[in-house]
C-alpha positions in Angstrom: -8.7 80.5 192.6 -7.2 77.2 192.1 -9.0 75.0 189.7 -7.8 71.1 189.3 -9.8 68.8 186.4 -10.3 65.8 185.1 -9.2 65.7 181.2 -11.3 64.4 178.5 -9.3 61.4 177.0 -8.6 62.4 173.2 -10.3 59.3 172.3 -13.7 61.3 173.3 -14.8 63.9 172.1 -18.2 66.0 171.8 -19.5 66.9 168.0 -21.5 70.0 167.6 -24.8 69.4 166.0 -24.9 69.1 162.1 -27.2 71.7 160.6 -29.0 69.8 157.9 -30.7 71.6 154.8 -32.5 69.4 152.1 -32.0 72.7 149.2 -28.9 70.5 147.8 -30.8 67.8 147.9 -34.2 68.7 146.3 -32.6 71.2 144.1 -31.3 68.2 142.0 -34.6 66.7 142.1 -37.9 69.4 141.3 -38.3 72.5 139.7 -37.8 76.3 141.1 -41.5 76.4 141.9 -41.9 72.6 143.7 -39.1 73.4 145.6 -40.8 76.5 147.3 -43.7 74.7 148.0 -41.9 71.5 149.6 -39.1 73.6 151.2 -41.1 76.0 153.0 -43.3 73.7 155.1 -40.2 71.3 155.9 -38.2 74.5 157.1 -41.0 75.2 159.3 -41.2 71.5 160.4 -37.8 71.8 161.4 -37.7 75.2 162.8 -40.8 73.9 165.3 -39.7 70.7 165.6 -35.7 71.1 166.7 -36.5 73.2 169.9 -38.2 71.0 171.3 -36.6 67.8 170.6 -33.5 69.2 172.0 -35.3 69.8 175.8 -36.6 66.3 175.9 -33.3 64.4 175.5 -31.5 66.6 178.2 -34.7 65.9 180.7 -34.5 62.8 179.8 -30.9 61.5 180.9 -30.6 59.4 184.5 -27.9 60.0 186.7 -26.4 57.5 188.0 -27.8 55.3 190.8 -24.3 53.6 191.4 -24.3 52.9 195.4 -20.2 54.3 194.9 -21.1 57.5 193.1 -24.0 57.7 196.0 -22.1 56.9 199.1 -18.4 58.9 198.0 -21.2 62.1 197.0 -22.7 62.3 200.5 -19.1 61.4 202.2 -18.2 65.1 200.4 -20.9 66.9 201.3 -20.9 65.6 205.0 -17.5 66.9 205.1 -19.2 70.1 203.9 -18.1 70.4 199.9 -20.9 71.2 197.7 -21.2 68.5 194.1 -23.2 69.8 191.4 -24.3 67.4 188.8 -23.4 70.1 185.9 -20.8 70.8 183.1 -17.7 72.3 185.0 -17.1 76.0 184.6 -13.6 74.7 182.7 -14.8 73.7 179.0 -13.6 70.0 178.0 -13.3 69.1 181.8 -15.3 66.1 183.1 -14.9 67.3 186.8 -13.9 70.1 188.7 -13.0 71.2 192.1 -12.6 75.3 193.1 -10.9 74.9 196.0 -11.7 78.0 197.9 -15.7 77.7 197.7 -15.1 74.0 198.3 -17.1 72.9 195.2 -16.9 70.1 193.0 -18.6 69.4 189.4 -19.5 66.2 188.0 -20.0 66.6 184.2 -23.5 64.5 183.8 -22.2 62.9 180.4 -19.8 61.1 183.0 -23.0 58.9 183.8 -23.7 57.7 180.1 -19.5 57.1 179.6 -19.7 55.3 182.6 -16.9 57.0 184.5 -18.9 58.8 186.7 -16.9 57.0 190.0 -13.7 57.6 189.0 -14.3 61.0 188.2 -15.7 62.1 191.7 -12.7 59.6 192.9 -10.3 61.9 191.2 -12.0 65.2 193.1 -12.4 63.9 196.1 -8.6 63.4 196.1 -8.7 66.8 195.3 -11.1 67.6 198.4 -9.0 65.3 200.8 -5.4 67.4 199.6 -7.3 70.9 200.2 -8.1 69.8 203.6 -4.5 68.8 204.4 -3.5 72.0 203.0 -6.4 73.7 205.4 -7.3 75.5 202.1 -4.3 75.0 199.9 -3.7 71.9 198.1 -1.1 70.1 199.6 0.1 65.9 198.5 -1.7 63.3 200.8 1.8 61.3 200.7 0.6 58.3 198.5 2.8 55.7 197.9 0.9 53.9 195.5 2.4 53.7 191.6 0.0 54.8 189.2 -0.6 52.7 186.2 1.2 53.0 182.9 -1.5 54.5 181.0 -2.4 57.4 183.4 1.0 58.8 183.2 0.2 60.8 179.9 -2.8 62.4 182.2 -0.6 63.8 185.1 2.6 64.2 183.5 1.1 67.0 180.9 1.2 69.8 183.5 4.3 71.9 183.6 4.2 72.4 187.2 6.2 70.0 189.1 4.0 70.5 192.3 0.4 70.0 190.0 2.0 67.2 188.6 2.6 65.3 192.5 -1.4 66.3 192.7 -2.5 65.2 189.8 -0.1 62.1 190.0 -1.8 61.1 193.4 -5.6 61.9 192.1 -4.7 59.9 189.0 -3.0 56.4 191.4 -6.1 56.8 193.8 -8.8 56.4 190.8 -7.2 53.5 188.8 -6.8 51.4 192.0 -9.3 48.2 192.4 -9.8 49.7 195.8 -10.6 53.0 194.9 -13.0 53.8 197.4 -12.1 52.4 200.4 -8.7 54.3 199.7 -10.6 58.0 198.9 -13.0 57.6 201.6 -9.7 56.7 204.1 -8.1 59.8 203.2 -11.5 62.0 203.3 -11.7 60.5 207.3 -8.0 61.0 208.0 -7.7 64.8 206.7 -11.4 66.0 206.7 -13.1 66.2 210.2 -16.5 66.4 209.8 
């Protein structure tokens, strides 16, 4: 199983939740006896409270309504790849393609970053070289440079053949033309 990604840019990162206890706190502040009584019921607050707080904000995030995100999602699947709006299998990735069960993943904290287009421009690159390689990823032949500050992105993998894929994905999503260039490639490789 060949798995390609989309790195997370140091510059973002995901921190964990903080657990928060108010015993420092309040310890500095009442007696043994007043702390029992004020702790208890705020430990209960918080123990009722956090579960469901934590449901509401994932239910409520919107993904993105971006006509480009729309139109390059529905090019995929016509050309039969399936694109899940869920964290990739691959932790710190922001999207995904398995090549051999033709799926992609689009992380959905892509949406609220606001790179949710070039990140399914990036895997449908991906899509478009598995379906020159009838299966196996194989270079599309782009001729494009990529710009300076994507070299750090492709250049990281060891393999000189992942690097050519990687180096194409990376070109093809940091062009002003993006889609018109990733929907060419889709038509010219993937018959629907």
């Amino acid at each position: 199983m060949i798995l390609f990604n989309a790195p997370i840019p140091p510059s973002v990162r995901l921190i964990p939740p903080m657990n928060f206890s108010p015993a420092p706190f309040l310890s500095s502040l009442a007696p043994r006896q007043l702390r029992r009584r004020l702790l208890m019921p705020l430990g209960l607050a918080v123990t009722f409270w956090l579960p469901f707080s934590l449901p509401a904000r994932v239910v409520a995030q919107t993904f993105s309504t971006d006509p480009d995100f729309t139109s390059l999602k529905q090019q995929l699947e016509a050309k039969q790849f399936k694109v899940l709006l869920s964290p990739p299998p691959q932790r710190g990735a922001y999207g995904l393609l398995n090549a051999q069960s033709r799926t992609i993943w689009i992380h959905p904290l892509t949406f609220e970053l606001g790179i949710a287009v070039p990140v399914i421009v990036h895997e449908a690159v991906h899509a478009a070289q598995v379906c020159k390689g009838k299966g196996q990823l194989a270079p599309l032949g782009v001729t494009a440079e990529p710009l300076v500050y994507a070299r750090p992105f492709w250049l990281r993998y060891g393999d000189i053949h992942r690097q050519d894929l990687e180096r194409e994905a990376f070109t093809i999503q940091t062009q002003p033309n993006r889609m018109a260039l990733v929907s060419d490639y889709l038509n010219q490789f993937c018959p629907s």
